[in-house]
C-alpha positions in Angstrom: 16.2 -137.2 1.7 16.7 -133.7 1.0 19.2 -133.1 -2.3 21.7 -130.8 -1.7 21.8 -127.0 -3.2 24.1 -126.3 -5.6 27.7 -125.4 -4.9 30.0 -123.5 -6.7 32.7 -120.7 -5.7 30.3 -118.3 -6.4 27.0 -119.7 -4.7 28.1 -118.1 -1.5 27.9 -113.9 -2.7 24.9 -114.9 -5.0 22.7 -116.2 -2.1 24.0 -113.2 0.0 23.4 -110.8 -3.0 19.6 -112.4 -3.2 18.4 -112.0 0.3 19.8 -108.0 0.0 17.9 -108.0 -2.9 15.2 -109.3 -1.4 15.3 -107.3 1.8 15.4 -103.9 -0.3 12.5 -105.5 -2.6 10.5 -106.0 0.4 11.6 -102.3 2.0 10.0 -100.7 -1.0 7.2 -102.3 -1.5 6.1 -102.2 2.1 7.1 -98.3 2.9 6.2 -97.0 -0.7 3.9 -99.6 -2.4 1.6 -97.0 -3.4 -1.4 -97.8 -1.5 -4.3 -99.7 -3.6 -3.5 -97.9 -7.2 -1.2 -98.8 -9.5 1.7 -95.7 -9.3 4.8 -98.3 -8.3 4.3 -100.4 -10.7 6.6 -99.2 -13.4 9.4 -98.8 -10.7 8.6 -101.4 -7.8 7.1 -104.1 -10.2 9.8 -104.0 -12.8 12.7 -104.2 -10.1 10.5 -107.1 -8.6 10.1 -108.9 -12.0 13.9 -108.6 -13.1 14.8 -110.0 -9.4 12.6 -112.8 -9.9 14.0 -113.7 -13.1 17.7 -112.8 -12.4 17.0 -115.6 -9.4 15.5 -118.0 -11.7 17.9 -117.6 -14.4 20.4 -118.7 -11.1 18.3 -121.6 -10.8 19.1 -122.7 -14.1 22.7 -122.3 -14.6 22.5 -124.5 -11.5 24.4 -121.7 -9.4 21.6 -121.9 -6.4 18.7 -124.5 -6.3 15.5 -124.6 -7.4 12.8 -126.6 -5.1 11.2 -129.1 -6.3 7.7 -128.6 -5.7 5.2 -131.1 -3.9 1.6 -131.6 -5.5 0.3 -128.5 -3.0 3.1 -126.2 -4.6 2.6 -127.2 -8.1 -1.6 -126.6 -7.9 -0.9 -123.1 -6.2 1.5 -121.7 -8.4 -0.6 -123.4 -11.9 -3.9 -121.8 -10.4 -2.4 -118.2 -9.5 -0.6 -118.0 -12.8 -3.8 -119.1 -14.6 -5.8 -116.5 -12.5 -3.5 -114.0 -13.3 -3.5 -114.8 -17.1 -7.1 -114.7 -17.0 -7.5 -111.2 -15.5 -5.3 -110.3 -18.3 -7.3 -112.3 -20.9 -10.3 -111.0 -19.7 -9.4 -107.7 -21.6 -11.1 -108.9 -24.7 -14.6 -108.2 -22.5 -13.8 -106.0 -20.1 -15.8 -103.1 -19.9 -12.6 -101.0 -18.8 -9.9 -102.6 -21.1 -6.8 -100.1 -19.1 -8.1 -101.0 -15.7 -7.8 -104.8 -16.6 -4.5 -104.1 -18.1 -3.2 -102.6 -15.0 -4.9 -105.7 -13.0 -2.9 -108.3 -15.2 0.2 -106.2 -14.1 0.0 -106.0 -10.8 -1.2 -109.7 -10.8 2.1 -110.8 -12.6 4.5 -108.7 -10.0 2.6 -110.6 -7.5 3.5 -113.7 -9.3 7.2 -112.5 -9.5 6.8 -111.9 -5.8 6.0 -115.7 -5.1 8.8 -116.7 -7.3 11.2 -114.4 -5.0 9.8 -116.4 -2.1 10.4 -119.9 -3.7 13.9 -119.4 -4.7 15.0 -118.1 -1.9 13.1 -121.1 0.3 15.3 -123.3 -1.8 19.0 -121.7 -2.2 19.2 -121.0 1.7 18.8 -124.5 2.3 18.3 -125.7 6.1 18.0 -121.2 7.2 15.6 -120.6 4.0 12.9 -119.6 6.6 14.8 -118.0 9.3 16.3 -115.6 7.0 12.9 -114.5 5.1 11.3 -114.3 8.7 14.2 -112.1 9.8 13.9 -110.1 6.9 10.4 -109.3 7.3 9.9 -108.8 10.6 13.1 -105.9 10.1 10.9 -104.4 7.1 7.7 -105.0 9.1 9.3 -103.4 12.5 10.4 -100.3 10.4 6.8 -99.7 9.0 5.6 -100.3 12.5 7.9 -97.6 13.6 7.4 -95.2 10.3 3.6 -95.4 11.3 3.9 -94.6 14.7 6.1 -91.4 14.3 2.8 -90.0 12.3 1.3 -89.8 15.2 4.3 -87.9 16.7 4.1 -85.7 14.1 1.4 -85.4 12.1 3.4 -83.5 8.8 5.0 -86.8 8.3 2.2 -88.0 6.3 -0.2 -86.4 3.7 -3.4 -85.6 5.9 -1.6 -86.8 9.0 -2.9 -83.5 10.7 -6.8 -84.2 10.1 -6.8 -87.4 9.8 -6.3 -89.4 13.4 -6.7 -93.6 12.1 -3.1 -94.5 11.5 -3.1 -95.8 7.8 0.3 -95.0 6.3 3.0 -95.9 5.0 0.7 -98.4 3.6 -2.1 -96.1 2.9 -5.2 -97.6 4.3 -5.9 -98.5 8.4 -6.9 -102.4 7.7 -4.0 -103.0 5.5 -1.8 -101.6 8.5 -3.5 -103.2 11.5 -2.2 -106.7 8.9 1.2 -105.9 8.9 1.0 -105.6 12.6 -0.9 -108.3 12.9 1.8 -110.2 11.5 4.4 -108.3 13.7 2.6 -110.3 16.8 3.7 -113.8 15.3 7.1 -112.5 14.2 8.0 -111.1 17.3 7.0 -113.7 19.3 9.2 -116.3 17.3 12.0 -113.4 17.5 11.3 -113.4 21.6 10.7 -117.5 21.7 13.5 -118.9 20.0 16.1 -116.1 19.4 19.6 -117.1 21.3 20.8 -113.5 21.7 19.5 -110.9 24.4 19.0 -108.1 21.4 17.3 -110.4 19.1 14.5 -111.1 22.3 14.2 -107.9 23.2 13.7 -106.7 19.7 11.0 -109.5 19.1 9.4 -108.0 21.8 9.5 -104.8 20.6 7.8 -106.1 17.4 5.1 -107.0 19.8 4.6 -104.2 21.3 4.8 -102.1 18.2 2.3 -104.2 17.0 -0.2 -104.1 19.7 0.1 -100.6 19.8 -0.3 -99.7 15.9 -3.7 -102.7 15.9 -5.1 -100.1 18.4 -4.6 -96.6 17.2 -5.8 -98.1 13.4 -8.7 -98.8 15.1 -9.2 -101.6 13.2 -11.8 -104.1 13.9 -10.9 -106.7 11.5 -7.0 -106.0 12.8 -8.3 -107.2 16.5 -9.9 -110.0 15.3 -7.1 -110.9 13.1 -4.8 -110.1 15.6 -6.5 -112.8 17.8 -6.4 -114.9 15.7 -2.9 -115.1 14.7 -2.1 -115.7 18.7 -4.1 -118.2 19.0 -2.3 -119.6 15.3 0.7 -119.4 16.9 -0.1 -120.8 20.3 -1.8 -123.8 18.4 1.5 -124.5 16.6 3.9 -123.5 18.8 5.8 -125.8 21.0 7.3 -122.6 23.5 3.4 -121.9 24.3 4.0 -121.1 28.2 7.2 -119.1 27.1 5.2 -117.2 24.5 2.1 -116.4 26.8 4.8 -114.9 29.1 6.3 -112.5 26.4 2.8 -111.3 25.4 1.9 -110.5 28.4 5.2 -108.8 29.0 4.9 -106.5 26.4 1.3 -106.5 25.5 0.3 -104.8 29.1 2.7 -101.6 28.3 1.4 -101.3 25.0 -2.1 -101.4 25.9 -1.4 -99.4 28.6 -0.1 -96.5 26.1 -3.1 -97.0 23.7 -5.5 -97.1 26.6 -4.0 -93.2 27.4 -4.2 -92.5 24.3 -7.9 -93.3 23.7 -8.3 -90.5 26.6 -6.9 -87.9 24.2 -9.2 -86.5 21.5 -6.6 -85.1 19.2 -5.0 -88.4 19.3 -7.9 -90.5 18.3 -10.7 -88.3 16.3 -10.5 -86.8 13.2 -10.1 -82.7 12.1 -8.4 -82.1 15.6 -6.8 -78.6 16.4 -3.4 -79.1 14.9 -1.8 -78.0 18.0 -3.6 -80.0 20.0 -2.2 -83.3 18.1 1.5 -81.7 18.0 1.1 -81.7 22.1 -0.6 -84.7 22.7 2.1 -86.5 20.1 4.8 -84.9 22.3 3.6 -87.0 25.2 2.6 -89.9 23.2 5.8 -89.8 22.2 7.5 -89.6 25.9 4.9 -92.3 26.9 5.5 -94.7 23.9 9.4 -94.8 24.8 8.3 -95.4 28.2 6.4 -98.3 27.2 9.1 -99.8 24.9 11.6 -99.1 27.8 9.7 -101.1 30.6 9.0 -104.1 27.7 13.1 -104.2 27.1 13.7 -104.4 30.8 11.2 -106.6 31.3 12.0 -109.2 28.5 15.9 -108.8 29.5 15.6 -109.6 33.6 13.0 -111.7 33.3 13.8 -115.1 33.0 11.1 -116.7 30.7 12.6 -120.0 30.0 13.2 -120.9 33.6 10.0 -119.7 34.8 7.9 -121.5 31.8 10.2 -124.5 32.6 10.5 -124.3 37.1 6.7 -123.0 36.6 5.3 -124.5 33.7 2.0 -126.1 35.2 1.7 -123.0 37.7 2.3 -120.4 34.5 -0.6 -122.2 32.1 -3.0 -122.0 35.0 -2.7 -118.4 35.9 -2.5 -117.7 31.6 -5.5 -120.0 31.3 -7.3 -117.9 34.3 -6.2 -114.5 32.8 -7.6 -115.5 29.3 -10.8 -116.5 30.7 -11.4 -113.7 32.9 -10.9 -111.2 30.1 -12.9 -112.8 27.8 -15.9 -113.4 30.9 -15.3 -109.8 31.6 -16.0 -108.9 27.9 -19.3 -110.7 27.7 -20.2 -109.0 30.9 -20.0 -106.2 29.7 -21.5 -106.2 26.2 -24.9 -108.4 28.1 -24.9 -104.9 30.4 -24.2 -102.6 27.7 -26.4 -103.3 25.1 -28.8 -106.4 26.3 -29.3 -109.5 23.7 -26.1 -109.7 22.6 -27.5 -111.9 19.1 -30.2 -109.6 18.1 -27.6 -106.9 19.1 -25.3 -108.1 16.7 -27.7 -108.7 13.8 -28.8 -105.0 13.9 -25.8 -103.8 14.3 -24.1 -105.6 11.2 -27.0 -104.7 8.9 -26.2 -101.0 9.5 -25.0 -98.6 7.2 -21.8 -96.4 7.2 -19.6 -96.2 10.6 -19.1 -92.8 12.3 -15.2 -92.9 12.0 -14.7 -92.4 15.5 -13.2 -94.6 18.9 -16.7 -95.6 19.4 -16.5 -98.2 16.5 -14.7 -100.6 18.2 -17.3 -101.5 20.1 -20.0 -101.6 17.3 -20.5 -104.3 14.8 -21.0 -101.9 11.8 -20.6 -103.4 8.6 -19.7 -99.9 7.0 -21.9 -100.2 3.7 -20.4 -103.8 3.1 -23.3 -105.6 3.0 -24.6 -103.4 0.2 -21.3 -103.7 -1.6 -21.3 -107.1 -1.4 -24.9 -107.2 -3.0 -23.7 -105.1 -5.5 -20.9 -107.7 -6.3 -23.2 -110.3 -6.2 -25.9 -108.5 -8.9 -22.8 -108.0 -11.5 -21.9 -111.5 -11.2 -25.4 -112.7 -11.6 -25.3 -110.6 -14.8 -22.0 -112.2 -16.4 -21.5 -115.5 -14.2 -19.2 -117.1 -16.1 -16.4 -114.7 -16.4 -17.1 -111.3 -15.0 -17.0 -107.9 -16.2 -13.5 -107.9 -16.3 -10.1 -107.5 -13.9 -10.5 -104.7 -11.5 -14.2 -103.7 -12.9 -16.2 -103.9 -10.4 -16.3 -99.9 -9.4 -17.8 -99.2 -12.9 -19.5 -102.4 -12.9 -21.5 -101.3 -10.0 -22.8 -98.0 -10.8 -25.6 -99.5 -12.9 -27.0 -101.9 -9.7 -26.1 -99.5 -7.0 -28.4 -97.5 -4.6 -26.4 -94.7 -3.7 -23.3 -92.7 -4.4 -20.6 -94.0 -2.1 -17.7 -94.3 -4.4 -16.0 -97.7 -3.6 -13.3 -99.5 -5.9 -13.8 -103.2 -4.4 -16.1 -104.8 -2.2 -14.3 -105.1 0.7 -14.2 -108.7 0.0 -11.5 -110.9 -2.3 -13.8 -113.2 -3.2 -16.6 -111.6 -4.4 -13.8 -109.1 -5.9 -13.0 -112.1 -7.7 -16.4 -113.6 -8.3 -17.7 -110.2 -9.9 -14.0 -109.5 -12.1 -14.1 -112.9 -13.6 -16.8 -115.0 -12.7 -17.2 -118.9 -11.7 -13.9 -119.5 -13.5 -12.2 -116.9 -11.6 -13.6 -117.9 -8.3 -12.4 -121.7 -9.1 -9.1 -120.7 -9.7 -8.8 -118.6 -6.6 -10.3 -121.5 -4.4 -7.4 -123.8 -6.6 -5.2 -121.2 -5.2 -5.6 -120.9 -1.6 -6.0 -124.9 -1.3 -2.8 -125.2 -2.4 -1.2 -122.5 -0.9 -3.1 -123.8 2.1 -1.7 -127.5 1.6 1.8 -126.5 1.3 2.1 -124.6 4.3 0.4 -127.2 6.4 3.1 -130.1 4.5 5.9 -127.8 5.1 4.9 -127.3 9.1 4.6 -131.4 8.9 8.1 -131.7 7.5 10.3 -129.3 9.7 11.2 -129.5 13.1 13.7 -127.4 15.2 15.0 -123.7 14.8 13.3 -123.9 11.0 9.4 -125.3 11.9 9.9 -122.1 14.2 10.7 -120.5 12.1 7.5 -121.4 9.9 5.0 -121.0 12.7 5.5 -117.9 12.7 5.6 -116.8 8.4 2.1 -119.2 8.5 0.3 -116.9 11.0 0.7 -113.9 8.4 -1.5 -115.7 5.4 -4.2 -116.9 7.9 -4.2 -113.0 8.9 -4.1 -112.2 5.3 -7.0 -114.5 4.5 -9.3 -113.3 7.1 -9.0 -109.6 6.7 -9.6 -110.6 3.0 -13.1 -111.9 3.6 -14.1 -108.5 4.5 -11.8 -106.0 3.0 -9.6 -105.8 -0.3 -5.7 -106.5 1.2 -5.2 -107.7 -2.5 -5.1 -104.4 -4.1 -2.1 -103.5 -1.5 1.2 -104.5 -2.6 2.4 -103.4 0.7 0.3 -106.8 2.4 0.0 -108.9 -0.2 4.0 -108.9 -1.3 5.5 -110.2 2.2 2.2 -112.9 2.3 3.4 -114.3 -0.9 6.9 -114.2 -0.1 6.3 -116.2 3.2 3.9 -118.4 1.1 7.0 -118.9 -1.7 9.4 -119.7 1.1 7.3 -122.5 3.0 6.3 -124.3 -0.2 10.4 -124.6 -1.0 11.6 -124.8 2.2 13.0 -128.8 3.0 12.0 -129.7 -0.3 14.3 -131.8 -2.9 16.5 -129.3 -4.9 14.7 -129.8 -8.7 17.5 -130.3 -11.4 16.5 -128.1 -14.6 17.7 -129.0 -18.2 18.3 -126.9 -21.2 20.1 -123.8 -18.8 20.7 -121.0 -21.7 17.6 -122.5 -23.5 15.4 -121.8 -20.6 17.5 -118.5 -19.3 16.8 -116.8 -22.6 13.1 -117.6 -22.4 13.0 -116.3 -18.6 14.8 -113.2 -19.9 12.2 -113.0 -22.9 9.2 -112.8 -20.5 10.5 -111.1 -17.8 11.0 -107.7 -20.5 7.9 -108.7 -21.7 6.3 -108.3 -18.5 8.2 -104.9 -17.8 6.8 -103.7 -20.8 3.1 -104.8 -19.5 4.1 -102.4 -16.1 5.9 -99.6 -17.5 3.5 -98.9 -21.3 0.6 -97.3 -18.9 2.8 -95.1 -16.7 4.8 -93.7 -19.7 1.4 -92.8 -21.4 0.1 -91.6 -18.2 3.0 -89.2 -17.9 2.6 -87.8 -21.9 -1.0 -87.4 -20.4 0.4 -85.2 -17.7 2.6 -83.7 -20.0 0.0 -82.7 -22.6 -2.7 -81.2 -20.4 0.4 -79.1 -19.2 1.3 -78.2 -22.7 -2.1 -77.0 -23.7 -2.3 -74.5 -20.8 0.4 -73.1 -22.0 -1.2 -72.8 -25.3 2.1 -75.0 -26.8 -0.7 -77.0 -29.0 1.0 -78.9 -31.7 3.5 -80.5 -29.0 0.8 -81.2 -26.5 -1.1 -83.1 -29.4 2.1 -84.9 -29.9 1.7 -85.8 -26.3 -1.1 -87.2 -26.8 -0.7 -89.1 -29.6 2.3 -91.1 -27.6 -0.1 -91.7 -24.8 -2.4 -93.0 -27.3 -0.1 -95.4 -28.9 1.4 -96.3 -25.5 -2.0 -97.0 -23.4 -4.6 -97.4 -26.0 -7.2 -99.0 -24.0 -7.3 -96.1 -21.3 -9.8 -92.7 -22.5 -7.8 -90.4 -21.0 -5.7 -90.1 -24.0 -8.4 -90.3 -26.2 -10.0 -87.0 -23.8 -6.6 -85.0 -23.8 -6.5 -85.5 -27.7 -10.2 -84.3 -27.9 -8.9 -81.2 -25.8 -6.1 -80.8 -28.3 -8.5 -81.1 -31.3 -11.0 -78.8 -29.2 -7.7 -76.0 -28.6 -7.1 -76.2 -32.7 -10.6 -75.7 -33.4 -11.1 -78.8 -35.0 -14.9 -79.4 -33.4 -15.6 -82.5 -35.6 -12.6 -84.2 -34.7 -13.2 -83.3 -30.9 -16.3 -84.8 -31.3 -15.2 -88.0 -33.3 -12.8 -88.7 -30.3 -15.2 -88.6 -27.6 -17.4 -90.9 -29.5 -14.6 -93.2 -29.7 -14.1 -93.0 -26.4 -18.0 -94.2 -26.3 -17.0 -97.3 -28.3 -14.1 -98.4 -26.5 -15.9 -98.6 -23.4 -19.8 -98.2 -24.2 -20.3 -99.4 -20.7 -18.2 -97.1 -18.4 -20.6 -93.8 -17.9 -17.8 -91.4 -17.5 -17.6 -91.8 -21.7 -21.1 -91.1 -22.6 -20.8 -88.8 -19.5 -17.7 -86.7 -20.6 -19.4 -86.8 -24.7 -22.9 -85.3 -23.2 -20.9 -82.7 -21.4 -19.1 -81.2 -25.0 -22.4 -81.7 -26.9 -24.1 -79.6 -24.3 -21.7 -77.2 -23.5 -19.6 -76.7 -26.7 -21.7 -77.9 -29.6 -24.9 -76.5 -27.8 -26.4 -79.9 -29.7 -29.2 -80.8 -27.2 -30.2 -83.6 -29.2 -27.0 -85.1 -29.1 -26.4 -83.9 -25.3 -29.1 -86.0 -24.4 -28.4 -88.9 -25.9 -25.2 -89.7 -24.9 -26.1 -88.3 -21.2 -29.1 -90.5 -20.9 -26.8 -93.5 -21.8 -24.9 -92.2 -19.2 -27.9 -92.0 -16.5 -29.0 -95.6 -17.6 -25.4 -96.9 -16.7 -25.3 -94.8 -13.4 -28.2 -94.2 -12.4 -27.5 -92.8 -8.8 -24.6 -91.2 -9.5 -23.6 -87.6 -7.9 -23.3 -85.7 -11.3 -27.4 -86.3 -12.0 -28.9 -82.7 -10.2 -32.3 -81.2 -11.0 -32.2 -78.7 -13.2 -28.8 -80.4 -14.7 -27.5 -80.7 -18.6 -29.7 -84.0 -18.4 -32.7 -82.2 -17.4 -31.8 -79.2 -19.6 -31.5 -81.7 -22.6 -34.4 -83.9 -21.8 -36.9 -80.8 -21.9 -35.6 -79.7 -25.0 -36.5 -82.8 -26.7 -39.3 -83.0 -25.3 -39.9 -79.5 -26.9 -39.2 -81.0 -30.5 -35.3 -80.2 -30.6 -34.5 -83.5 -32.1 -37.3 -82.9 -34.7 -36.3 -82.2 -38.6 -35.6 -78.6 -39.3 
């Protein structure tokens, strides 16, 4: 027996006020996450983390419910919150104290994002899931569309004229090809179930859109996961024969567009004339509204509910065929192509880096990851129980890699995990996908009707999410991993028992407490990045004492990051103060004695300002040691310079 949600005169604009809130939320953080870094945090995460607590605070005054979580709920959101706080405990060893900071806030907007997603599971009652579906296949269909029109016209985005993968608004092709992924399963519920002609046409739109942007990423992790959310869906779905019908409705114009637009170079490789990709966008253009045209029509005049139901037996056969034959067609084709498909595959996944061309698509490349993951797996065999620290393992790396190739994760969440925080990290994050696992399978088990529709198709976007994480690094991307958790939040709320809190104002104050706390987490290493900014500006124009003021804020603000500590070196450096310079640089060494860009950036002024080869070589052969392979080592280099200069007695009493 389900309790009912709290009612009240007011309940009614407050719910409405939280889905708005949640829809914009959602808007931002999709079109303008700011890719993998950290540069929405002060803005996005802080708007996320007062929403989450302004909705929680609701919860408690008993103005809209709270769920009451099953045993699957309670284990996911304990484990994340403890993974979280341990990426933020893990400062005390990190070997990059900032870069763990910034991991602990991002972690705790995520958290705030998952708490969006339960509330609002619980306060819309017996719609909870309709609505955040709707909602995110509207902010999902928008991105689809944002990404698109950068192939129109390629000054939309930054790069959009050289480079020809679709990656943005998100930032990144594979995090992309997810949120289409996801548009599959949302548009298939919107063109399954929805009651209205517009709504089914615009769920088939989403499909189309979605087919089309998985293609022109090129993503091979987005076709696999795209498969694999159809076949989710299809597996859970009880409107199987009327969803076959849709796909194929508006998945033969969309590959129909992508296939002519694999014909077009400018379209599809990178560093194209730019006149070339204005032209061929034109027509992409006409072509693409062509396509969307002929998947309306077809989705309005054809009658898929009578023909699945007059046709049903008839319909699976002929999808059944159609599925086989493509697939028979494909393994045709590769056995021609390239022989043994097996040993095929095993050389081709052992390979290096990918030529970032069409071609890839048909290749198995693993694109360095197998020696990223090695890497990841040396720097957890050298602190196994609990890492190097949150968002480490770049720097991590550069002591156990074999080449240059700058990466910032290993293109895989759980070694990203395993070498950040070690065994206890990787237990936590297995503790957190069980039970976010658990609770979406319970909630599929509990709901029927319009709502366990509803359902099928938010689940299909975490099993995408999981598998593109097993080979790439969706968690970095707020712009992925915000909607996933809000569709995880919803289903472990949704039909549950309304919980009944005590101690309202007690608790409210406490939630208002942490949330600022939080904020203050999000917004300390923006403002000091932004005196940073401001003091490197100040110096060139040779306004020293305000600049050094500059940097002493940033200082105070972020003191676990070195830039600060480098821009007040510059300042100390611009005021002729040469011991000071060098004092700062050397603490630079000590709050990070294991990141080489210290003991690098410390070599450098010895070398070059001090002219103390001694010292030059000391701190740059710490660096070397640390990074061995890096691309600052040259012959003939300060290191080189320095080294034959002690060899030559320069460290030797005078």
């Amino acid at each position: 027996m389900i309790s009912p949600a709290p009612t009240g005169p007011d309940r009614s604009w407050v719910v409405r006020a939280l889905v708005a809130a949640l829809a914009g939320t959602l808007f931002w953080a999709v079109l303008f996450g700011g890719g993998s870094g950290s540069s929405a945090l002060a803005g996005l995460g802080s708007l996320t983390v007062a929403l989450s607590a302004a909705a929680l605070a609701a919860g408690l005054l008993g103005v809209v419910a709270l769920p009451r979580l099953d045993r699957f709920g309670t284990v996911a959101l304990a484990s994340a919150t403890l993974l979280v706080a341990l990426g933020g405990v893990s400062i005390v060893w990190s070997i990059a104290g900032d870069r763990s900071w910034l991991a602990l806030g991002k972690g705790l907007v995520y958290l705030a994002f998952l708490v969006i997603g339960l509330v609002t599971g619980a306060a819309l009652g017996t719609r909870s899931l309709r609505v955040v579906a709707g909602v995110l296949a509207a902010v999902i269909g928008l991105a689809l569309a944002w990404a698109l029109l950068g192939r129109v016209l390629p000054g939309v985005f930054p790069d959009g004229g050289r480079i020809a993968r679709l990656r943005n608004p998100v930032g990144y092709w594979n995090a992309l090809a997810l949120l289409a992924d996801a548009a599959l399963a949302l548009g298939l519920w919107l063109a399954v179930t929805g009651k209205a002609r517009g709504v089914r046409v615009a769920g088939a739109l989403g499909i189309y859109g979605g087919v089309l942007v998985v293609l022109l990423t090129q993503s091979r992790s987005g076709l696999l996961a795209a498969a694999l959310v159809l076949v989710v869906w299809f597996l859970l779905s009880q409107r199987r024969l009327e969803g076959g019908l849709v796909v194929l409705l508006a998945g033969v114009p969309a590959l129909a567009v992508g296939a002519w637009a694999f014909t077009r170079p400018a379209l599809v490789d990178d560093g194209a004339l730019r006149a070339d990709r204005v032209t061929d966008g034109v027509v992409f253009a006409v072509l693409a509204l062509l396509g969307a045209l002929i998947t309306a029509l077809l989705v309005d005049r054809v009658p898929v509910e009578r023909v699945a139901a007059e046709h049903g037996r008839r319909l699976a056969r002929g999808l059944l065929v159609a599925a086989c034959a493509v697939f028979a067609t494909g393994v045709i084709a590769l056995v021609v192509a390239v022989g043994n498909p097996v040993r095929w595959a095993g050389d081709q996944f052992s390979g290096g880096e990918c030529v970032n061309t069409p071609g890839r698509l048909t290749e198995l490349c693993a694109n360095n990851r197998v020696a990223w993951w090695d890497d990841a797996l040396e720097v957890f065999a050298d602190h196994p129980l609990a890492g190097t620290g949150a968002l480490t393992y770049e720097i991590a790396r550069k002591r156990v890699r074999d080449d240059a190739t700058p990466v910032l994760q290993p293109h895989s969440v759980p070694l990203q995990i395993l070498a950040d925080t070690g065994l206890v990290g990787l237990l936590l994050g297995c503790a957190t996908i069980a039970g976010l696992a658990g609770g979406a399978v319970a909630a599929l088990r509990r709901l029927d009707g319009p709502e366990r529709n509803a359902a099928v198709a938010l689940v299909a976007l975490p099993a995408a999410y999981a598998a593109h994480a097993l080979v790439d690094y969706p968690l970095d991307f707020v712009a992925v991993t915000a909607p996933t958790l809000v569709a995880l939040g919803a289903l472990l709320a949704a039909g549950r028992p309304a919980a009944r809190p005590a101690g309202g104002l007690v608790r409210v104050a406490a939630v208002g407490a942490v949330a600022l706390a939080v904020i203050g987490v999000l917004v300390t290493p923006a403002l000091a990045e932004r005196d940073v900014d401001r003091a490197v500006r100040l110096l060139n124009d040779r306004r020293i004492d305000e600049a050094g003021d500059a940097a002493d804020r940033a200082r105070a603000l972020d003191p676990l990051s070195l830039d600060p500590i480098f821009t007040a070196a510059l300042v100390a450096e611009a005021r002729g103060d040469a011991e000071l310079a060098r004092g700062l640089y050397r603490r630079a060494t000590e709050l990070q004695p294991e990141n080489p860009s210290a003991w690098t950036v410390l070599g450098l002024y010895e070398y070059a300002v001090r002219e103390d080869l001694c010292r030059a070589y000391e701190a740059l052969n710490n660096a070397y040691t640390l990074d061995p392979n890096g691309h600052q080592w040259e012959a003939g280099g300060p290191l080189d310079v320095a080294r034959d200069a002690v060899n030559a007695g320069a460290c030797e009493p005078r």
